[in-house]
N, C-alpha and C positions, 0 to 999 in steps of 0.2 A: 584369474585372481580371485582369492576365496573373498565371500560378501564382507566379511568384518573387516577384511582388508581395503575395499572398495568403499565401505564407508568412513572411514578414515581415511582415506585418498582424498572423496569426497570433502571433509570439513576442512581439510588442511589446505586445500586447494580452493574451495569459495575463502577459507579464511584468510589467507594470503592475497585473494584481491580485494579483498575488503579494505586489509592494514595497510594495505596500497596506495588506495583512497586516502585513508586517512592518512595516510605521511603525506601526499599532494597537497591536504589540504592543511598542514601545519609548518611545512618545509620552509617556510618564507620567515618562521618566524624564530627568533634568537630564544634564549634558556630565559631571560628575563622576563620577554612577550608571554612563553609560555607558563610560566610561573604567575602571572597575572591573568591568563585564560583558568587555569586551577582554583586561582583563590575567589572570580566569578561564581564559577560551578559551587566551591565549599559557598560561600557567601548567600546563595540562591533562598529564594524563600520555601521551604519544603513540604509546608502542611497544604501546598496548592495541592500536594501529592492526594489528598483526602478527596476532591469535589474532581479531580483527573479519572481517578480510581471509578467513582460511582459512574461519573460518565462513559469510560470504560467498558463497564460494566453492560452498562445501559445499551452501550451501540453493540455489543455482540449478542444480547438478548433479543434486540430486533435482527442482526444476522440471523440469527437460528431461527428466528420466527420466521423469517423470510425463508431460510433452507426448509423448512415446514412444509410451506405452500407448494416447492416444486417436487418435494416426496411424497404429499398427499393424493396425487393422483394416480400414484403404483400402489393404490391400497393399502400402505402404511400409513400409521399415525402415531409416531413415536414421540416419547415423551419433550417436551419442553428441553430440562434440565438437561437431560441426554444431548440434545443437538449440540446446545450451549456447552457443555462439555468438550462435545466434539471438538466443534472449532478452536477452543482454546488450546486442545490438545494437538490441535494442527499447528496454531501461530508459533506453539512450545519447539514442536519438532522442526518449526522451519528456523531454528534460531540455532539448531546445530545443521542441518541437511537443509539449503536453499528449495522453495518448492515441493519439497518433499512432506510439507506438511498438510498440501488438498489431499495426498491418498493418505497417509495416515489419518486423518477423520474422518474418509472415507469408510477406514477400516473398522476404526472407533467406535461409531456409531453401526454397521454392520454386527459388530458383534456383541454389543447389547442390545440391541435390536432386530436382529433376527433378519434384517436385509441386503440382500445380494447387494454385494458389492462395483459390481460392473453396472448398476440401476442406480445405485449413489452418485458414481463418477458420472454419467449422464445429466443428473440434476445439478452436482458441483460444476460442470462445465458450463451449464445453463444458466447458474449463478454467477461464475466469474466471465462469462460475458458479459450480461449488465454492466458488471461492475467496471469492465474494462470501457463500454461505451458509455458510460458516467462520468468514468475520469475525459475520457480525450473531450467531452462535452462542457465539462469544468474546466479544463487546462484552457480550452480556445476562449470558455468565457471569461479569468481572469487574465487570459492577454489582452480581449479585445475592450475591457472595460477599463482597462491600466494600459496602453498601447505606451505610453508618455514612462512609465517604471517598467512593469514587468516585461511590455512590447521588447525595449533595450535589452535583456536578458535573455531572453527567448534567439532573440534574432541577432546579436550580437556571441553568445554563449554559442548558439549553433548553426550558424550561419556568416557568421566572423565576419560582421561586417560591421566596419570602427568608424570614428572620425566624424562622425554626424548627430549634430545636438538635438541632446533626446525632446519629443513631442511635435518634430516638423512632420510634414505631412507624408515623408519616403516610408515611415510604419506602414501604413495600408498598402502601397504598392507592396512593398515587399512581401507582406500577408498573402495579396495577389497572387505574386511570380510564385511564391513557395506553393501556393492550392496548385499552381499548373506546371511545375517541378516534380510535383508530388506526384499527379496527375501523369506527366511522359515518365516519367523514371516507372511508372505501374505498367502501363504497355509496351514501353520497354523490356519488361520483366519477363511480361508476358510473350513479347512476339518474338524477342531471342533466345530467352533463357528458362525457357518452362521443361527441359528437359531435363535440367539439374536438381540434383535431390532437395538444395535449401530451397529453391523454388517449388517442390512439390511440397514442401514442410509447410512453408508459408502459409501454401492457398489450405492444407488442411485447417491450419488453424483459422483461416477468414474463415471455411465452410462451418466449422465446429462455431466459431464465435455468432454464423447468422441463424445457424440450425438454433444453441440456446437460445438465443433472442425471439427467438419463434417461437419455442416453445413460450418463452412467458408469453409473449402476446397473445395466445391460441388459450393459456391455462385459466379454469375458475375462479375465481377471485384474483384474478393479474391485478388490480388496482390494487390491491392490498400490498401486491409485490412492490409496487413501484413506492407506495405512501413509507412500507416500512426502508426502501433505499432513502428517498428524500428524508427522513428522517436520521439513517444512521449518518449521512455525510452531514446533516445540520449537526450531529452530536458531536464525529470528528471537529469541522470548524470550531464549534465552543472548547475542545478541549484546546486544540492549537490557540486561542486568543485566551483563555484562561492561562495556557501555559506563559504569554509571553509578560503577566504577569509577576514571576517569579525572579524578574532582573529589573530594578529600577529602569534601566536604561532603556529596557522595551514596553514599559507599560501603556506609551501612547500610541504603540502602533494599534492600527484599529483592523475592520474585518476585511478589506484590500489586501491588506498586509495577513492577513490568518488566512484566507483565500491562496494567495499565492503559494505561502507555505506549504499547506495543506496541498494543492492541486500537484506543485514541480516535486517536494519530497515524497507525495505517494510515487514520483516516477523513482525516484531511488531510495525508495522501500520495496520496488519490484527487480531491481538489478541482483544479480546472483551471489548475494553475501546473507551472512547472516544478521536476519533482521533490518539488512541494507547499510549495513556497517558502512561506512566509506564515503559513500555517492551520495548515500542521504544528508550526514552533515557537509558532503561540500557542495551542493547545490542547497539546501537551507542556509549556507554561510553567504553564499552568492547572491541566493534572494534578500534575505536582512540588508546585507549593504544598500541593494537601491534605495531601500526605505531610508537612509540617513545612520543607518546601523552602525558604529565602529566595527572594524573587523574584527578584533578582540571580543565587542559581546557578541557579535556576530555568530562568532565559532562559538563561544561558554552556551550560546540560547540553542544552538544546532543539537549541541551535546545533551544540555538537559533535556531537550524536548524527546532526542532519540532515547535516552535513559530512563525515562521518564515510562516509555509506552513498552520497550523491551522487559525493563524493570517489572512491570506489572503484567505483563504477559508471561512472563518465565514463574512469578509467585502463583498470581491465577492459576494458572495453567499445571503448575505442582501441585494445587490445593485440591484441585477438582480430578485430576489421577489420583488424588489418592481415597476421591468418594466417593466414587462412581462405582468399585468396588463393593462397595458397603450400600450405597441406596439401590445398587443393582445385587442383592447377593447369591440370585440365580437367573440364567441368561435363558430370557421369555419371548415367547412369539410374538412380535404387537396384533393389534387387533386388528383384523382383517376385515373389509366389506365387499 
């Protein structure tokens, strides 16, 4: 199949599980409900859109600062703005091709900067490790500090297990049983099934996920690495609780409730749509309700918050393809040492 063809395959096919999603999670409700989900969204307050934006802004310039640290030690020192570029240029590309936008900055950055590409993907890898054991480290701590809300979610969402009023003490057992579920289904994995191809996928990615993680721990200034993660996910949070804002209805949820959001909708912001179409608003609608949420703003706050970050990633992300051109206007070796 010719590539232009294959990527259009590509978008029509994440795109379609996305709208998927999204009918699942609006299918319950009648032309009236949803006409009142609509006039929420119009209704929203918009200039949060301003202090969203800067923050924004803010958490991908500590991104790039951080992708900095792990490209500094291949003797490259590429510009700031460039990195920052990058990345956006990736979130841009992953909003039509799922994923496909860690090699596009990849590439991005590669060619105004003068660095081998297969050196980039090594440091990207090295980054989105962290960032993957940041979330699973986040996710465990907003269940096990809300066991009584988010616990219910968690372990009833994926573990289907009903009938039992939330805050008794079956939450930690069942934390328990799932560490040592987790735990035989892994050597299971292992002692039957390590000859099948998704089992040799897997462990690639465990080996990739602990070889990155090494690398930052082994690299100069790794504290910095870590200061500038704890910071971008402090920024995230603030925008998610700024965001919830923007709907009368949610303004007293506090930062339990911004936590949660933040920790389950980064998990469908990583499912294979664009920009996590689908799975992000209906697991953000899912979470809202525990808090005391109606369903209706429930889904209006899913929607704005996901509009909200795509929205500004798609403009961003235009603005800075179209500068990078112009403040790069010939393609330069960085400085070597």
């Amino acid at each position: 199949m010719p590539r232009p063809l294959q990527t259009i395959f590509k978008f029509v096919f994440f795109l379609a599980i996305g709208l998927f999603f999204v009918w699942l999670s609006i299918k319950d409700f009648d032309a009236r409900q949803r006409a009142e989900i609509l006039s929420y969204i119009a209704s929203a307050n918009y200039w949060l859109i301003v202090p969203i934006s800067v923050l924004l802004v803010i958490s991908n310039v500590l991104r790039a600062a951080r992708w900095r640290l792990l490209i500094r030690p291949l003797h490259y020192h590429p510009r700031l703005f460039n990195v920052f570029a990058a990345v956006m240029i990736g979130y841009l590309t992953n909003l039509a091709i799922p994923r496909a936008g860690e090699i596009s900055r990849c590439g991005v950055l590669a060619r105004y900067e003068k660095i081998p590409v297969d050196k980039l993907i090594g440091t990207m890898i090295a980054e989105r490790a962290v960032d993957v054991l940041t979330l699973v480290v986040l996710l465990l701590f907003s269940v096990i500090i809300q066991l009584d809300i988010v616990g219910d979610f968690f372990f009833h969402q994926f573990l289907r297990r009903q009938g039992t009023a939330a805050g008794k003490p079956y939450h930690l057992w069942v934390l328990v049983a799932a560490v040592i579920l987790l735990a035989a289904g892994v050597w299971v994995m292992i002692r039957y099934f390590s000859h099948l191809r998704v089992y040799r996928k897997i462990r690639i990615a465990v080996i990739r996920i602990g070889r990155g993680f090494r690398t930052v721990l082994h690299m100069r200034g790794n504290i910095w690495f870590f200061v500038y993660t704890l910071l971008m996910w402090a920024v995230y949070l603030l925008m998610v609780k700024i965001g919830f804002y923007g709907l009368v209805e949610t303004q007293q949820l506090g930062a339990k409730a911004a936590l949660a959001v933040l920790t389950f909708g980064s998990v469908g912001m990583l499912m294979p749509t664009q920009g996590g179409i689908g799975p992000y608003q209906l697991i953000v609608e899912k979470i809202l309700t525990l808090f005391s949420v109606p369903v209706k703003i429930s889904v209006a706050m899913s929607w704005l918050l996901w509009i909200a970050q795509m929205g500004l990633y798609l403009v961003i992300g235009f603005i800075v393809l179209l500068i990078l051109p112009i403040i790069n206007p010939t393609r330069h070796d960085s400085a070597k040492v």
